[in-house]
N, CA, C and O atoms as a GROMACS GRO file, in nm:
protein
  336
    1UNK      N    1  -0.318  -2.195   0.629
    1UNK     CA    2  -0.259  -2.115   0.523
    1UNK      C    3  -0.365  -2.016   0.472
    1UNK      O    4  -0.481  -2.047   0.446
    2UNK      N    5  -0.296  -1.855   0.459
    2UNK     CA    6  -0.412  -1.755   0.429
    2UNK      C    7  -0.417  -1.815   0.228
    2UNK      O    8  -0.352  -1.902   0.169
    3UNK      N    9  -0.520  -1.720   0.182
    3UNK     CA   10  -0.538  -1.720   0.038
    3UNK      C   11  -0.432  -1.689   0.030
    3UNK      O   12  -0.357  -1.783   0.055
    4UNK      N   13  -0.359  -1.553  -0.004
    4UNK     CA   14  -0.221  -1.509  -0.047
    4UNK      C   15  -0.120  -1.606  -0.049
    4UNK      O   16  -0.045  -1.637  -0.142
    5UNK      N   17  -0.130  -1.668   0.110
    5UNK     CA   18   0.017  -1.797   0.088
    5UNK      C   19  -0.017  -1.931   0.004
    5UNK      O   20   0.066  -1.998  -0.058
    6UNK      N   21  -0.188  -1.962   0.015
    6UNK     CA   22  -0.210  -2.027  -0.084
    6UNK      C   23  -0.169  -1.981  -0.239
    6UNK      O   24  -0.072  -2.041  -0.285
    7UNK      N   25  -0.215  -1.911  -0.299
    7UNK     CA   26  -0.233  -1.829  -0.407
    7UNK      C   27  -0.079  -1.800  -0.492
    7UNK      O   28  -0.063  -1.816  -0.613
    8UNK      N   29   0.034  -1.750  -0.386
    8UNK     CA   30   0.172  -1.800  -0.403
    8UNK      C   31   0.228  -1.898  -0.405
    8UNK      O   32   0.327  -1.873  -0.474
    9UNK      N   33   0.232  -1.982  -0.379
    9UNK     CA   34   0.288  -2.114  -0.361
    9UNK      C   35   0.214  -2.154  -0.494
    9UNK      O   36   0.296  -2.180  -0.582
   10UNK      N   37   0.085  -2.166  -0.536
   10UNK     CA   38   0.005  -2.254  -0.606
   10UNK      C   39   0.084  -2.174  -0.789
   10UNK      O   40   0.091  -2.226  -0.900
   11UNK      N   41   0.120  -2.064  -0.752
   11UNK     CA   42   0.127  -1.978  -0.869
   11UNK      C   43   0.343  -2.014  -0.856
   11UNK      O   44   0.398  -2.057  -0.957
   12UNK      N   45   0.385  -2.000  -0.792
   12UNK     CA   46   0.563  -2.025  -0.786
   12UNK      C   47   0.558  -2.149  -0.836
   12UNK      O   48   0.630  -2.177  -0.931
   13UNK      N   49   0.466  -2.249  -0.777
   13UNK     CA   50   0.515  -2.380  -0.866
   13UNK      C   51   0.421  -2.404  -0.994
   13UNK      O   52   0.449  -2.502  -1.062
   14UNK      N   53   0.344  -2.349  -1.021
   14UNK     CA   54   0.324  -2.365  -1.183
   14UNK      C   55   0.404  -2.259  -1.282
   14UNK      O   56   0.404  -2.262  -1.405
   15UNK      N   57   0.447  -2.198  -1.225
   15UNK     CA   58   0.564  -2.124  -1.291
   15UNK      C   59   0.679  -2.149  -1.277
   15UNK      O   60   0.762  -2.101  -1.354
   16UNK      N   61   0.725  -2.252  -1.146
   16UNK     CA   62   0.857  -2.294  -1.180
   16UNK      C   63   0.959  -2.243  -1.112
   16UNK      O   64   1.074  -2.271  -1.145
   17UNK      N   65   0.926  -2.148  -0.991
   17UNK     CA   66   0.973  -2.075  -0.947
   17UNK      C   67   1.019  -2.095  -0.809
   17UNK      O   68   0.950  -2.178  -0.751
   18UNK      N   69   1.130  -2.036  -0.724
   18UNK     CA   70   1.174  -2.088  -0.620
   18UNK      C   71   1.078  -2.009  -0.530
   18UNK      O   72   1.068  -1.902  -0.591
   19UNK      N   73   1.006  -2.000  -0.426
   19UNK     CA   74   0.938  -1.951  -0.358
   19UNK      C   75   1.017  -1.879  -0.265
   19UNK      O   76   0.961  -1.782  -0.213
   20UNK      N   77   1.160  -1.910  -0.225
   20UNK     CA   78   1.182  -1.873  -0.135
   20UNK      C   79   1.252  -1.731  -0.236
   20UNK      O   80   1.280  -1.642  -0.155
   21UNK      N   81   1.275  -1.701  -0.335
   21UNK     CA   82   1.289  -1.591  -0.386
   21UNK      C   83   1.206  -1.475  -0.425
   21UNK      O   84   1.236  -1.359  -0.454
   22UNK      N   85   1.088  -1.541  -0.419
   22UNK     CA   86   0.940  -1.466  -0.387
   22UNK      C   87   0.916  -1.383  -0.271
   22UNK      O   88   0.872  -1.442  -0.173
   23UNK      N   89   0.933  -1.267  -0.261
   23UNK     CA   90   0.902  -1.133  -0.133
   23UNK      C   91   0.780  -1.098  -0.146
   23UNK      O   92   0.761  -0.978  -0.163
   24UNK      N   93   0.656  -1.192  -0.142
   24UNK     CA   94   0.551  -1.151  -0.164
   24UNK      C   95   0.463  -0.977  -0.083
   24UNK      O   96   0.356  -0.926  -0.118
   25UNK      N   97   0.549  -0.934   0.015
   25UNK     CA   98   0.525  -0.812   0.120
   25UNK      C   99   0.598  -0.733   0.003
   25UNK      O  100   0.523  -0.661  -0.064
   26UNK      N  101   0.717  -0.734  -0.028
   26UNK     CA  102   0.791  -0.640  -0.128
   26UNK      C  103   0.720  -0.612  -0.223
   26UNK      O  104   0.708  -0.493  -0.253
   27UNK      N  105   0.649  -0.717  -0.304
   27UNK     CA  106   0.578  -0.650  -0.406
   27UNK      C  107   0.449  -0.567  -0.332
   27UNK      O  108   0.431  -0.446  -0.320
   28UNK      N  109   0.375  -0.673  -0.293
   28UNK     CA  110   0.240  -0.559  -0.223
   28UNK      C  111   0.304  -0.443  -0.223
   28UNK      O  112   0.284  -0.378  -0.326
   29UNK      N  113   0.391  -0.383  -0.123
   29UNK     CA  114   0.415  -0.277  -0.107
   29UNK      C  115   0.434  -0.171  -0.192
   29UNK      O  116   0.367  -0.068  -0.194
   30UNK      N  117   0.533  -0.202  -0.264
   30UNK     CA  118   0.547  -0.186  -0.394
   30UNK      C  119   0.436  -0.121  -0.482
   30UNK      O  120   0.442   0.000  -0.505
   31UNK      N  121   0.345  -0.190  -0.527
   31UNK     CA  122   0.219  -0.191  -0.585
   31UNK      C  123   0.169  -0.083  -0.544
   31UNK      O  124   0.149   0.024  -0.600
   32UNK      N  125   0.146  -0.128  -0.417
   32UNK     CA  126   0.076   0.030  -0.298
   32UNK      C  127   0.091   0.150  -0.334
   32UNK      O  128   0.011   0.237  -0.368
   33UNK      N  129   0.260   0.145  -0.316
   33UNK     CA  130   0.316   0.284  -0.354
   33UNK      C  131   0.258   0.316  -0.475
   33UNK      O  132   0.180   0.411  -0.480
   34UNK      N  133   0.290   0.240  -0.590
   34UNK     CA  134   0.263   0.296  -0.736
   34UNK      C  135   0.142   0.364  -0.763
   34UNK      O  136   0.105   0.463  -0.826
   35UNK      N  137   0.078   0.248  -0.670
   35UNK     CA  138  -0.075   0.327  -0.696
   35UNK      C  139  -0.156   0.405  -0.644
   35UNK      O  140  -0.274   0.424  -0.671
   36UNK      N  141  -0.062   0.471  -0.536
   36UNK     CA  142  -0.121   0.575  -0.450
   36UNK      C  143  -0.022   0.724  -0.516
   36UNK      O  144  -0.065   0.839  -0.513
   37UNK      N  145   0.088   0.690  -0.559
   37UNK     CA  146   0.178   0.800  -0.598
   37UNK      C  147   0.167   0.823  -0.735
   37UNK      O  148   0.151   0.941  -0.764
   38UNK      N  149   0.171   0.739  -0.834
   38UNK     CA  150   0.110   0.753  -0.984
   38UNK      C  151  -0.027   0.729  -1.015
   38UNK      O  152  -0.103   0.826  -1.011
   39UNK      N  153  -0.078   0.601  -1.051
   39UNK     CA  154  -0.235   0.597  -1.039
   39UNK      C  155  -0.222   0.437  -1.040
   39UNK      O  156  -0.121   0.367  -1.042
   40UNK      N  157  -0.359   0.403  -1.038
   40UNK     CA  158  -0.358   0.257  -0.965
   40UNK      C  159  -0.313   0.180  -1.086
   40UNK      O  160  -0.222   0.102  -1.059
   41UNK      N  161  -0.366   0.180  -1.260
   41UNK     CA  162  -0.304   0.131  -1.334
   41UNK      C  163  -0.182   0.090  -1.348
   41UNK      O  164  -0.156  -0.019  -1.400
   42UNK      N  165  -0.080   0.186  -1.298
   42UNK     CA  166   0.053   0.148  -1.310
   42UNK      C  167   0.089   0.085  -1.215
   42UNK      O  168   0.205   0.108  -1.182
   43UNK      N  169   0.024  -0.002  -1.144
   43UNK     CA  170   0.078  -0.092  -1.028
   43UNK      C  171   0.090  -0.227  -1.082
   43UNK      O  172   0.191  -0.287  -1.044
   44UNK      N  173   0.019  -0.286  -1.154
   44UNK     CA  174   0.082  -0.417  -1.205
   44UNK      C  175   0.132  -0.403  -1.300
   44UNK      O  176   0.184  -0.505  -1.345
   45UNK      N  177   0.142  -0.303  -1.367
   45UNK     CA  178   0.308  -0.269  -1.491
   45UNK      C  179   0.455  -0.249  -1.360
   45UNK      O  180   0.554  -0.321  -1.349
   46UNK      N  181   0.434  -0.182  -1.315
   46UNK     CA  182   0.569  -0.205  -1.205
   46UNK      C  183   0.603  -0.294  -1.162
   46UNK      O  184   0.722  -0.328  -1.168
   47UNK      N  185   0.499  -0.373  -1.096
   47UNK     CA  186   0.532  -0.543  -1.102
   47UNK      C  187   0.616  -0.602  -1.220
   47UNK      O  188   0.723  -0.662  -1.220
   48UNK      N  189   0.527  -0.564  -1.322
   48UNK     CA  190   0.584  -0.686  -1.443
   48UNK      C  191   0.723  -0.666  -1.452
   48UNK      O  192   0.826  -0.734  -1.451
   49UNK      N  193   0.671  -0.484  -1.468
   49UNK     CA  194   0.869  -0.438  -1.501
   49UNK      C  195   0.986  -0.457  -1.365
   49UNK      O  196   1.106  -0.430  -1.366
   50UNK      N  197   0.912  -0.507  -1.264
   50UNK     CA  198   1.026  -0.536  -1.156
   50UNK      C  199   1.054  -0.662  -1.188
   50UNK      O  200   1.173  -0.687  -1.169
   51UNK      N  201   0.986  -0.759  -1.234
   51UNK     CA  202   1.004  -0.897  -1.208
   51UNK      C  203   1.102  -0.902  -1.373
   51UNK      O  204   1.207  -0.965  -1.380
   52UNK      N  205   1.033  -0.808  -1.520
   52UNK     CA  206   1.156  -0.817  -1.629
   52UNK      C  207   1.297  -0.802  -1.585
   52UNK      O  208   1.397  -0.872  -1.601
   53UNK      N  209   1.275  -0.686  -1.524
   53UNK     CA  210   1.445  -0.653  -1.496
   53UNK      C  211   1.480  -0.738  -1.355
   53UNK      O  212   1.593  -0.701  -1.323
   54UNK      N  213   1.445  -0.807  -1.287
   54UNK     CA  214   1.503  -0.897  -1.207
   54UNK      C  215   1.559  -1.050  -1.267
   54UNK      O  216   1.663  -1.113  -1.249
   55UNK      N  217   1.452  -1.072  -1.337
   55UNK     CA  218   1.523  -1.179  -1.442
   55UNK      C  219   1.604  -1.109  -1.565
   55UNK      O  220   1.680  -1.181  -1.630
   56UNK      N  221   1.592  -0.994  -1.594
   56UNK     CA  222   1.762  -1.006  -1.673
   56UNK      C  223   1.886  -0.977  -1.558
   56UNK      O  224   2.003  -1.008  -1.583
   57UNK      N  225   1.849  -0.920  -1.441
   57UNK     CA  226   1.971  -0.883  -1.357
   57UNK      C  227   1.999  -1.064  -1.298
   57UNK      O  228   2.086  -1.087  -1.214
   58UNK      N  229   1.922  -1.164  -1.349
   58UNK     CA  230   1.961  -1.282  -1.284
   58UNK      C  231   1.865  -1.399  -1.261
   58UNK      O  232   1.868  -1.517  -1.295
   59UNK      N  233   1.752  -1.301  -1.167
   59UNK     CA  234   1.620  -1.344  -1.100
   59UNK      C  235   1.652  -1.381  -0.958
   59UNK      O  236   1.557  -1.440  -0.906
   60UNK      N  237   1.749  -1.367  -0.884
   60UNK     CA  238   1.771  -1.380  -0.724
   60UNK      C  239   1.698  -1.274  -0.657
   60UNK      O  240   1.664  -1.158  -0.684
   61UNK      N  241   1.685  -1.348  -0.566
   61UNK     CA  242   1.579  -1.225  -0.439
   61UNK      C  243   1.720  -1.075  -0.440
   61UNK      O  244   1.680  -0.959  -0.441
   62UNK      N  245   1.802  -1.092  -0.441
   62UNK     CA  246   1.892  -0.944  -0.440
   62UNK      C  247   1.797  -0.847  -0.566
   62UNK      O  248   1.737  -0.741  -0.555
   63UNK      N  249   1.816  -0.932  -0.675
   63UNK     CA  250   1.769  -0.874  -0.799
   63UNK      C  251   1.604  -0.817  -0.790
   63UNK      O  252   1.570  -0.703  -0.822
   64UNK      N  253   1.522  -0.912  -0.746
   64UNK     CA  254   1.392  -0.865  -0.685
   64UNK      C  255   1.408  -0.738  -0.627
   64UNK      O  256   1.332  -0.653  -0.672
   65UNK      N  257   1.481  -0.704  -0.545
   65UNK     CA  258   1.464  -0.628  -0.384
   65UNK      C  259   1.522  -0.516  -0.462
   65UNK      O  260   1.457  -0.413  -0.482
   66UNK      N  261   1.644  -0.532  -0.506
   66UNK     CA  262   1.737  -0.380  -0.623
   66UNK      C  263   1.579  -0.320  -0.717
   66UNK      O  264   1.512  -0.217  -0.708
   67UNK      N  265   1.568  -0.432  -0.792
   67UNK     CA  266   1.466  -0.337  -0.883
   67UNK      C  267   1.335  -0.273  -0.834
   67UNK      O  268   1.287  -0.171  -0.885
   68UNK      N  269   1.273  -0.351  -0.715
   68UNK     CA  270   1.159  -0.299  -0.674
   68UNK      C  271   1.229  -0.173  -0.550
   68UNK      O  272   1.147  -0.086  -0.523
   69UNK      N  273   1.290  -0.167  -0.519
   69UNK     CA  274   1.332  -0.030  -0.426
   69UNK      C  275   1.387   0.071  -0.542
   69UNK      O  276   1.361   0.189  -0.520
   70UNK      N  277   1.457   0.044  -0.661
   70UNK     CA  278   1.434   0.130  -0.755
   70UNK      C  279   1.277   0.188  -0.825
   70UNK      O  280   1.251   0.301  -0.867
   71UNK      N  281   1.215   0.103  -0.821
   71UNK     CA  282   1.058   0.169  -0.873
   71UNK      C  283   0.973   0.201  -0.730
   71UNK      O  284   0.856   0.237  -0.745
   72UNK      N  285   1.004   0.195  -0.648
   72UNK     CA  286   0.941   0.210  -0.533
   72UNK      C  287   0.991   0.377  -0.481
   72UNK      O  288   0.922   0.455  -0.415
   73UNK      N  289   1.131   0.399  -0.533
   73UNK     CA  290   1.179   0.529  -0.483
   73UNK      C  291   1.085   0.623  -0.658
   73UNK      O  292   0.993   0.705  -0.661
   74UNK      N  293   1.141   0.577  -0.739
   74UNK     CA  294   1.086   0.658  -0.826
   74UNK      C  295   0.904   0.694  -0.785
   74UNK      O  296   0.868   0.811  -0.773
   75UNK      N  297   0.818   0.590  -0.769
   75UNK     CA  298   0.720   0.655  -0.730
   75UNK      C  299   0.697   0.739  -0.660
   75UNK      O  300   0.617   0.823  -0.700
   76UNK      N  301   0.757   0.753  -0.525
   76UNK     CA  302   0.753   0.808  -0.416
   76UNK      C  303   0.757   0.928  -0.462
   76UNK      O  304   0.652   0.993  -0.450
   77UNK      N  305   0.856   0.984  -0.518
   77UNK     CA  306   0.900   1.095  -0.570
   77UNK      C  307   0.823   1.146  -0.725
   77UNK      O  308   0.847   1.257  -0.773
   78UNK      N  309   0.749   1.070  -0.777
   78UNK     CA  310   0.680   1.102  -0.901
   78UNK      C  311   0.612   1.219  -0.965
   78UNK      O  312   0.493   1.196  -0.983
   79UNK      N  313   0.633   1.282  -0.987
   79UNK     CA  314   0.507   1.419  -1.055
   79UNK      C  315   0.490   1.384  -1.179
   79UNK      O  316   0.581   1.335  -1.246
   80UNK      N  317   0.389   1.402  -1.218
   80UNK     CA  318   0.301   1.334  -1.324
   80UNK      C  319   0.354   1.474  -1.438
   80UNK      O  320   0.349   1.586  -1.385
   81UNK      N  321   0.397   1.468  -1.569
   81UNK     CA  322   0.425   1.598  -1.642
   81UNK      C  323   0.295   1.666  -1.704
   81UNK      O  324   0.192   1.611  -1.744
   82UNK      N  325   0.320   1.764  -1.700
   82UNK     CA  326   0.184   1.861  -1.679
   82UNK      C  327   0.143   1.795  -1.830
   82UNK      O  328   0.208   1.741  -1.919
   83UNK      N  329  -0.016   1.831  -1.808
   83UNK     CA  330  -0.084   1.767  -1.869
   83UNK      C  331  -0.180   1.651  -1.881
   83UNK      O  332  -0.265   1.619  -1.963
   84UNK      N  333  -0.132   1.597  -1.761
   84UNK     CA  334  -0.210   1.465  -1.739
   84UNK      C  335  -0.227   1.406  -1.583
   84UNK      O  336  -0.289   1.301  -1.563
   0.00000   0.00000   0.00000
């Protein structure tokens, strides 16, 4: 078992969580994007805010996969508003 699959598993069950609803590649990716298309800060706020709005849409891997391909397209497409 790599660290990561350690590191998940060790973290899904002290949180309580079904693992198999865990897309641990979806988020990486995810992350990636944010922080290559906005700046690296906002990569574990996209997380958080994928995983808020997956637990109010339910918390099923559908709900995971909807919200992070919603913040995953918004990055992609991002321009920062002038000024910053």
């Amino acid at each position: 078992m790599n660290v990561l699959d350690e590191f998940t598993t060790t973290v899904s069950k002290a949180l309580g969580l079904d693992e198999a609803v865990v897309d641990r590649d979806l988020v990486l990716h995810l992350t990636k994007d944010v922080a290559h298309n906005v700046a690296r800060p906002a990569a574990p706020l996209a997380a958080f805010l994928v995983g808020l709005a997956a637990g109010k849409a339910g918390g099923g891997a559908d709900d995971v996969r909807a919200a992070a391909e919603k913040v995953a397209a918004l990055a992609k497409g991002y321009t920062a508003p002038d000024g910053e």
